[in-house]
C-alpha positions in Angstrom: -80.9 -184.7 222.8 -79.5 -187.1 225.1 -80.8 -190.2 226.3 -81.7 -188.7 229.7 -83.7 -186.0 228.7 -86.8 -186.3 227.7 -89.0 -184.2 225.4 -92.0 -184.9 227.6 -92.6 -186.2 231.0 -93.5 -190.2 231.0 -97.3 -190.9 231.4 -97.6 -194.0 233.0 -101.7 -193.3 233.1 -101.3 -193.0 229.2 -99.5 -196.2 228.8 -101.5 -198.3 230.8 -104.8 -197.5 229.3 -103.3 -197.9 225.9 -102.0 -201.4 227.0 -105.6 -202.4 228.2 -107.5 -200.8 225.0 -105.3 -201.6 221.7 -102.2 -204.3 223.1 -101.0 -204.1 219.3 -100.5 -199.9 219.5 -99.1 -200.2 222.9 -96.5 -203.3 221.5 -95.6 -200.7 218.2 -95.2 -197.6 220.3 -93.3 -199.6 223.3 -90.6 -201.2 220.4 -90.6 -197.2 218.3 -89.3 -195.8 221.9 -87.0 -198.5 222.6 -85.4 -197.8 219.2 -85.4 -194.3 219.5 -83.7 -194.4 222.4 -81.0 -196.9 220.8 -80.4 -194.3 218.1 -79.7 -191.7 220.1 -76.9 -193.8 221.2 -73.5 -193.7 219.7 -72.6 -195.6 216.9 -70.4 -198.1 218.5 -73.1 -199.1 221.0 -75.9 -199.1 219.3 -75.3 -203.1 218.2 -74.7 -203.9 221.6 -77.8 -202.3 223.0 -80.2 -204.1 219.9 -78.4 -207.4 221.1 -79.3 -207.3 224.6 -82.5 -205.8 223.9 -83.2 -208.9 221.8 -82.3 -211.2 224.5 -84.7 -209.1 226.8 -87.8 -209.9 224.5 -86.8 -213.6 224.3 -86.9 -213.9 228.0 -90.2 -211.7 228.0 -91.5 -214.2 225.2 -90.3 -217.4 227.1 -92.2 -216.0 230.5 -95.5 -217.5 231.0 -96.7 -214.3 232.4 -95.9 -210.8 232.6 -95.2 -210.9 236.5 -93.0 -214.2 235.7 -91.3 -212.0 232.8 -90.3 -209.2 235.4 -88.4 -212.0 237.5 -86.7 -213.1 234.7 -85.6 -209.6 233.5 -84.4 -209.0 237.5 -82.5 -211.6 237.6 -80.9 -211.2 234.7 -80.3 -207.6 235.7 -78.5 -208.8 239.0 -76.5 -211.8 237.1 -74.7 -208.8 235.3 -74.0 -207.0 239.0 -73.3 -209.3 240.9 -72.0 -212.4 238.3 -68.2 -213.3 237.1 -67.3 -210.3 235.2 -70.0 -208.5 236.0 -70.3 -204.8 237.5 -68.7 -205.3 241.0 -66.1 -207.6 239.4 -65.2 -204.5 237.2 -65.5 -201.8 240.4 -63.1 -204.4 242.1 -60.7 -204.7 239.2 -60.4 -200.3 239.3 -58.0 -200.6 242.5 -55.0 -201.8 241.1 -53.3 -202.3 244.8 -56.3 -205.4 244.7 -54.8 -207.0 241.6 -51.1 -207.1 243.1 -50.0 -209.9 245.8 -50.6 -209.3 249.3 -46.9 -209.1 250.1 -45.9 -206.8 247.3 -48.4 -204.2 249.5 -46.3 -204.4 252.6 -42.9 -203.9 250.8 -41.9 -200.0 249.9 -38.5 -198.7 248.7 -37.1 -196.1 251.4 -35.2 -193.5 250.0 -32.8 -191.9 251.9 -32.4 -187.8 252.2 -29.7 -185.7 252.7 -30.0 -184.0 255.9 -30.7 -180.4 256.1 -29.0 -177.5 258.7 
Protein backbone atom coordinates (compact mmCIF):
# COMPACT_ATOMS: atom_id res chain seq x y z
CA UNK A 1 0.00 0.00 0.00
CA UNK A 2 1.18 3.38 -0.62
CA UNK A 3 1.16 6.31 1.39
CA UNK A 4 -1.74 7.82 -0.61
CA UNK A 5 -4.10 5.22 -0.27
CA UNK A 6 -5.86 4.64 2.44
CA UNK A 7 -7.49 1.54 3.78
CA UNK A 8 -10.43 3.55 5.02
CA UNK A 9 -11.75 6.93 4.48
CA UNK A 10 -10.53 9.62 7.27
CA UNK A 11 -13.29 10.34 10.03
CA UNK A 12 -12.69 13.60 11.11
CA UNK A 13 -16.19 13.17 13.42
CA UNK A 14 -14.27 10.12 14.92
CA UNK A 15 -11.17 11.94 15.74
CA UNK A 16 -12.58 14.87 17.20
CA UNK A 17 -14.85 13.19 19.73
CA UNK A 18 -11.93 10.95 20.63
CA UNK A 19 -9.82 14.09 21.18
CA UNK A 20 -12.60 15.60 23.53
CA UNK A 21 -13.36 12.17 25.52
CA UNK A 22 -9.81 10.31 26.15
CA UNK A 23 -6.78 13.14 24.96
CA UNK A 24 -4.28 10.22 25.91
CA UNK A 25 -5.99 7.58 23.13
CA UNK A 26 -6.32 10.29 20.71
CA UNK A 27 -2.21 11.32 21.46
CA UNK A 28 -1.37 7.15 21.10
CA UNK A 29 -3.44 6.65 17.97
CA UNK A 30 -2.40 10.23 16.36
CA UNK A 31 1.66 9.21 16.96
CA UNK A 32 0.73 4.96 15.75
CA UNK A 33 -0.64 6.68 12.27
CA UNK A 34 2.10 8.99 11.98
CA UNK A 35 4.53 6.10 12.26
CA UNK A 36 2.68 3.97 10.08
CA UNK A 37 2.72 6.21 7.53
CA UNK A 38 6.63 6.72 8.02
CA UNK A 39 7.14 2.96 7.56
CA UNK A 40 5.44 2.74 4.60
CA UNK A 41 8.11 4.94 3.35
CA UNK A 42 11.31 3.79 1.84
CA UNK A 43 14.12 3.04 3.76
CA UNK A 44 16.31 5.93 2.96
CA UNK A 45 13.65 8.45 4.02
CA UNK A 46 12.27 7.16 6.68
CA UNK A 47 15.15 9.06 9.09
CA UNK A 48 14.43 12.09 7.50
CA UNK A 49 10.70 12.00 7.94
CA UNK A 50 11.15 10.94 12.04
CA UNK A 51 13.58 14.02 12.12
CA UNK A 52 11.24 16.50 10.86
CA UNK A 53 8.44 14.98 12.55
CA UNK A 54 10.30 15.52 15.75
CA UNK A 55 10.91 19.08 15.08
CA UNK A 56 7.06 19.35 14.35
CA UNK A 57 6.14 18.12 17.93
CA UNK A 58 8.75 20.43 19.52
CA UNK A 59 7.18 23.36 17.84
CA UNK A 60 3.62 21.87 18.81
CA UNK A 61 5.06 21.49 22.43
CA UNK A 62 6.67 25.08 22.58
CA UNK A 63 3.05 26.58 21.34
CA UNK A 64 1.06 27.89 24.05
CA UNK A 65 -2.01 26.81 22.28
CA UNK A 66 -3.15 24.60 19.75
CA UNK A 67 -4.34 27.64 17.35
CA UNK A 68 -0.72 29.21 18.21
CA UNK A 69 0.82 25.58 17.28
CA UNK A 70 -0.93 25.72 13.72
CA UNK A 71 0.92 29.14 13.02
CA UNK A 72 3.95 27.81 13.94
CA UNK A 73 3.62 24.64 11.86
CA UNK A 74 2.49 27.19 8.69
CA UNK A 75 5.04 29.05 8.90
CA UNK A 76 7.38 26.65 9.11
CA UNK A 77 5.73 24.91 6.12
CA UNK A 78 6.12 28.25 3.98
CA UNK A 79 9.94 28.80 5.30
CA UNK A 80 10.70 25.54 3.31
CA UNK A 81 8.66 27.04 -0.01
CA UNK A 82 9.44 30.03 -0.16
CA UNK A 83 13.06 30.19 2.08
CA UNK A 84 16.92 29.97 0.73
CA UNK A 85 17.02 26.53 -0.61
CA UNK A 86 13.74 25.87 -0.25
CA UNK A 87 11.11 24.50 -2.84
CA UNK A 88 10.96 27.46 -5.45
CA UNK A 89 14.77 27.87 -5.08
CA UNK A 90 14.96 24.11 -6.26
CA UNK A 91 12.00 24.70 -9.13
CA UNK A 92 14.32 27.70 -10.14
CA UNK A 93 17.55 25.83 -10.12
CA UNK A 94 15.57 22.95 -12.86
CA UNK A 95 16.14 25.56 -15.83
CA UNK A 96 19.54 25.35 -16.45
CA UNK A 97 19.46 28.45 -19.06
CA UNK A 98 18.71 30.40 -15.41
CA UNK A 99 22.01 29.21 -13.88
CA UNK A 100 24.17 30.44 -16.99
CA UNK A 101 25.14 34.30 -17.46
CA UNK A 102 22.80 36.53 -19.19
CA UNK A 103 25.13 37.03 -22.13
CA UNK A 104 26.09 33.39 -22.62
CA UNK A 105 21.97 33.24 -23.66
CA UNK A 106 22.23 35.71 -26.45
CA UNK A 107 25.39 34.08 -28.06
CA UNK A 108 24.72 30.76 -30.46
CA UNK A 109 27.20 29.10 -32.81
CA UNK A 110 25.72 29.34 -36.57
CA UNK A 111 26.55 26.64 -38.53
CA UNK A 112 26.83 26.91 -41.99
CA UNK A 113 24.96 24.40 -44.71
CA UNK A 114 25.79 23.44 -47.90
CA UNK A 115 23.30 24.65 -50.32
CA UNK A 116 21.00 22.30 -52.00
CA UNK A 117 19.66 22.35 -56.02
Amino acid sequence: MTITEKKDPFDFSEWSNLADTDPQAFEDKRVAVIESVIQAMPDAKQERMRRLQWRIDQERRLAKSPMAACIRLSDMMWENVLGRNGLLDNLRNLDPLRNKHPEALNKADILNFPVRH
